[in-house]
ZAMARGU-4260 file (C-alpha; in steps of 0.2 Angstrom, whole numbers, plus 5000, padded with zeros to 4 digits):
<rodrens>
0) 4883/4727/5014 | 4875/4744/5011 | 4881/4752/4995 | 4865/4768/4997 | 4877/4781/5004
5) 4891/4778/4992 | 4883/4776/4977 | 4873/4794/4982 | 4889/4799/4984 | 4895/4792/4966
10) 4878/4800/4957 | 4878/4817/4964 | 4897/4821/4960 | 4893/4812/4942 | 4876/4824/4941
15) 4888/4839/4947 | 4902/4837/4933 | 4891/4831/4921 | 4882/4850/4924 | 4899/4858/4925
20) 4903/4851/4910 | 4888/4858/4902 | 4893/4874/4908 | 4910/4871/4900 | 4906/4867/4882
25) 4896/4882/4881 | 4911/4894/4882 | 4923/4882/4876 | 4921/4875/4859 | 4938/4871/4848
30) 4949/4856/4844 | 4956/4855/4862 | 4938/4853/4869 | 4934/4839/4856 | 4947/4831/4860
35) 4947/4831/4878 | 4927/4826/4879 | 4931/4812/4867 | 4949/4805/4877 | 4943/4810/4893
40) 4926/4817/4897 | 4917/4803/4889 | 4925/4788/4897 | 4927/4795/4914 | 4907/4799/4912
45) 4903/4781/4908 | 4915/4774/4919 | 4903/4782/4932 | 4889/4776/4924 | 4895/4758/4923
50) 4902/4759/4944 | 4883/4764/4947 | 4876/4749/4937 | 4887/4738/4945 | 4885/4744/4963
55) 4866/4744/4960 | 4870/4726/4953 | 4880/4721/4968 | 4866/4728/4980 | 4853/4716/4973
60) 4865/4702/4974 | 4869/4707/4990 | 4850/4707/4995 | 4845/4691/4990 | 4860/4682/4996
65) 4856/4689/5014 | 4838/4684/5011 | 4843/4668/5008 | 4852/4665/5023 | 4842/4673/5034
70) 4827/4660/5025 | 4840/4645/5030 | 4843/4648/5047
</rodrens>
């Protein structure tokens, strides 16, 4: 399995809202904000984070079990 073109895929939209939402908080900066980064923003941002650390995860996993069979045959 290749996981390359969607975990691009998965980090460039995460490094595009992440920059969005930079933009954001610069204008917008009461309660309502607060609590949507802390209900929201923050664990959609890290449920990112954690989808790329397991694909990259799965990609070494991936890699060695194919190497291994290739090695047995």
């Amino acid at each position: 399995m290749k996981f390359g073109a969607s975990r691009s895929q998965l980090y460039d939209a995460q490094k595009t809202a992440r920059g969005r939402w930079d933009l954001v908080t610069e204008t917008w900066s009461d309660e309502s904000r607060r609590e949507f980064e802390e209900t929201t923003w923050q664990p959609l941002d890290q449920m990112a984070t954690d989808a790329l650390r397991g694909i990259d995860q799965l990609s070494v996993a991936f890699t060695q079990i194919r190497q291994e069979c290739e090695f047995h045959q």
